[in-house]
C-alpha positions in Angstrom: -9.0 62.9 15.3 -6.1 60.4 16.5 -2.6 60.7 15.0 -2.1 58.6 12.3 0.2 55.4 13.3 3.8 56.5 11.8 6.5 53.2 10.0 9.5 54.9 9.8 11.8 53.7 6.9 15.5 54.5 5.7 16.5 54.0 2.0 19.9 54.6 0.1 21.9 53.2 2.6 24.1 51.9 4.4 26.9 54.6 5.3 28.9 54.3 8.3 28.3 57.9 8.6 24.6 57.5 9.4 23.5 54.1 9.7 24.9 53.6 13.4 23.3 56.7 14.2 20.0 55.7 13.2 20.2 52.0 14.7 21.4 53.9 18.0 18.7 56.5 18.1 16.1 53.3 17.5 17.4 51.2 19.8 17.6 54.1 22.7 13.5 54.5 22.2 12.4 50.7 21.0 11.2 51.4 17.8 11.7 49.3 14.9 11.8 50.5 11.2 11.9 48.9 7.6 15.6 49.6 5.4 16.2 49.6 1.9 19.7 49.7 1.0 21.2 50.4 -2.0 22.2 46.3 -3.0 25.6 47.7 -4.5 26.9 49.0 -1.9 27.2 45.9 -0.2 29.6 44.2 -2.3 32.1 46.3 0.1 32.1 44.1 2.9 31.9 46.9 5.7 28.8 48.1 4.5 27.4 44.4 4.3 27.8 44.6 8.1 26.2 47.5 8.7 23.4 45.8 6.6 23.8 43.1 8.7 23.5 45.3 12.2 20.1 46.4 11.1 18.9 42.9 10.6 20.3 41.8 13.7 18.6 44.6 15.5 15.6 43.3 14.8 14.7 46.0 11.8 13.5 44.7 8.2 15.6 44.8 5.3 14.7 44.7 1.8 15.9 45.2 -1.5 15.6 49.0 -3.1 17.4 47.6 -6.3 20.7 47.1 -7.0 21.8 50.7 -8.6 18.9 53.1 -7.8 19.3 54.7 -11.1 16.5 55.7 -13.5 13.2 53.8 -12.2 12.5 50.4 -13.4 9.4 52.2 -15.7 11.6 54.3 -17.5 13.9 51.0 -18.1 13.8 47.6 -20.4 12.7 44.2 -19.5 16.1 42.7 -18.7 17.2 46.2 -17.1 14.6 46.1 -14.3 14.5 42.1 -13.8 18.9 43.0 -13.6 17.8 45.5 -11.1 15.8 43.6 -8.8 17.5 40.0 -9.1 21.1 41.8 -8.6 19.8 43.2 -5.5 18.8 40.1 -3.8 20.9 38.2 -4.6 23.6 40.4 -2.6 20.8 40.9 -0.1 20.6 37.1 0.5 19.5 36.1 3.9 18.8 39.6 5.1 15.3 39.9 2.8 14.2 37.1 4.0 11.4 36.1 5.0 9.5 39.2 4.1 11.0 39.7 0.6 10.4 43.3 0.7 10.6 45.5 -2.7 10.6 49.4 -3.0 11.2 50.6 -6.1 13.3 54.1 -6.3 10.8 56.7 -7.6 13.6 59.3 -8.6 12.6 62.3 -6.0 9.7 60.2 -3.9 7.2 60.9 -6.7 4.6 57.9 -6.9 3.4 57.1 -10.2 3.4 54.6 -13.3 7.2 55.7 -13.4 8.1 52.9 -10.8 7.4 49.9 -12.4 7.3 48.1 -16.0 5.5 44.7 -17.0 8.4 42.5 -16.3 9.3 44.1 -13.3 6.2 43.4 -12.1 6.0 39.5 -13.3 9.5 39.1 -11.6 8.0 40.3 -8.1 5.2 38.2 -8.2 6.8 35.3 -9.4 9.7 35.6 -6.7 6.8 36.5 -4.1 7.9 40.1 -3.4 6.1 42.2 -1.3 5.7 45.5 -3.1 6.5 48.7 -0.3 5.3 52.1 -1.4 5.3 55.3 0.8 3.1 58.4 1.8 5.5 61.1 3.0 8.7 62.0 1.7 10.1 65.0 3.4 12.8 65.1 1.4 15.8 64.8 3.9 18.1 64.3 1.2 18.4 67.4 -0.1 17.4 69.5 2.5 19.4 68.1 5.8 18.6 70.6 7.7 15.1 71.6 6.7 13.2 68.1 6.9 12.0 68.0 10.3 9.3 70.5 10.0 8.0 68.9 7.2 8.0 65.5 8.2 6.0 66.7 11.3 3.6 68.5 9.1 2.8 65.9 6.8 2.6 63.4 10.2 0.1 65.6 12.1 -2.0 66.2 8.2 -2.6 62.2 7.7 -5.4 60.8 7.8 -4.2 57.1 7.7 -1.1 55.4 8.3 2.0 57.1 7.4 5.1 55.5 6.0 7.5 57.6 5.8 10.7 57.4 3.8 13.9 59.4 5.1 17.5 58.2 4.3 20.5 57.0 6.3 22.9 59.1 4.4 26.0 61.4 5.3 24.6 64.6 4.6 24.0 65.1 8.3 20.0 65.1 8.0 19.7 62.4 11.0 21.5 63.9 13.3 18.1 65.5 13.5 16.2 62.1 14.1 16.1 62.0 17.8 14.6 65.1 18.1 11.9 64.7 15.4 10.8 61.3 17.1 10.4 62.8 20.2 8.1 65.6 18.5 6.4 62.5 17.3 6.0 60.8 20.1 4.8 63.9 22.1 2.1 64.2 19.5 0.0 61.0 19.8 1.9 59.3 16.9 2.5 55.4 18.0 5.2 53.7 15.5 4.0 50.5 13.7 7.0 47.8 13.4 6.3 46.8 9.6 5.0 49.2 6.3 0.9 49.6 7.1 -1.1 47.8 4.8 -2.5 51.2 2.7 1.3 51.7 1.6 1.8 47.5 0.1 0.3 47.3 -3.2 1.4 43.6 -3.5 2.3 40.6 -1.6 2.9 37.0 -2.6 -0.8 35.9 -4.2 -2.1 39.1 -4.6 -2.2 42.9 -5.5 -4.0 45.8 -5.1 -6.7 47.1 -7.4 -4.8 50.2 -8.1 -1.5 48.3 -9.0 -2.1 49.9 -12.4 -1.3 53.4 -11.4 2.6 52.0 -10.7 3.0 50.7 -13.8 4.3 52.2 -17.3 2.6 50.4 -19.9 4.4 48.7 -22.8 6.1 50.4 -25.8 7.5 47.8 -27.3 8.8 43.6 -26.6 11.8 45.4 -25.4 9.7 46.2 -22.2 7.3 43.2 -22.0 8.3 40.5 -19.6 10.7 38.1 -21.4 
């Protein structure tokens, strides 16, 4: 069986600790990759510019929320519309024209968690494009341990992978290089853009599963307003 087509993305950044890193190991083997940033952090200029490198490089950017604190299903109305409005409107420019949304799953698990009903209404009225993932191989908190298990679940797919590592400075891409030559070597081609199994929503439409990524209501508190 072929190997399954790989996106590579990079969320909870920027840091100037890892960002240039990853922008220089992608540009040193043409490959292009999706980033989510955490919005915030670009209120600090110098991290707006590193956002801005990626975007100039030719990478997509798109909005991860503004805070990446408890996911937007866990959160009210106003909280999760605050969360994804804040986000791009710091973004700007830099989403567009893609509009790309990932929501933060709070340790890569997938699940009605990620979204509420107004979250929801705010993407598709704002004509977000709704990212999920596939393989999380937990490079966060395991800097040195990831690589094996990012090739594993690589070489285990059985349709295209989107994988979701972070440009953080815990020292965990200093190991990139390496692992995309282990890629490479193994048959995996990298696609430019998320694969289409991994978008649950773009502007007009959304997937028949949608339902499975979002908490139902409790209340009006967590309707859309």
């Amino acid at each position: 069986m072929p190997a399954a087509p790989i996106c590579l993305s990079f969320d909870n950044g920027p840091t100037p600790e890892a960002t240039p890193l990853v922008l220089a190991t992608l540009a040193r083997r043409r490959l292009r990759a999706v980033f989510f940033p955490i919005a915030a952090r670009l209120r600090d200029p110098a991290y707006l510019a590193l956002a801005e490198r990626c975007r100039a490089a030719g990478h997509l950017v798109g909005n991860h929320t503004l805070n990446h604190g408890t996911p937007l299903g866990r959160r009210t109305a106003a909280e999760a519309v605050a969360e994804i409005a804040g986000a791009d409107a710091l973004l700007g420019a830099l989403r567009e024209p893609a509009r790309l949304f990932r929501p933060n799953g709070g340790g890569g698990a997938l699940g009605p968690h990620l979204l509420n009903q107004a979250a929801l209404a705010h993407l598709r009225a704002q004509g977000h494009t709704l990212v999920l993932w596939n393989a999380v191989p937990r490079d966060w908190d395991d800097p040195e341990g990831w690589p094996p298990r990012a090739l594993a679940l690589a070489a285990a797919a059985r349709e295209p992978v989107l994988l979701v590592l972070h440009d953080l400075a815990n020292g965990a891409m200093r190991h990139l290089d390496r692992v995309l030559g282990q890629l490479a070597d193994a048959g995996h081609e990298f696609l430019p853009e998320p694969p289409a199994n991994c978008v649950k929503l773009r502007p007009g439409w959304a997937a028949a599963d949608l339902a499975d990524y979002v908490a139902a209501p409790h209340g009006p508190e967590e309707t859309a307003p």
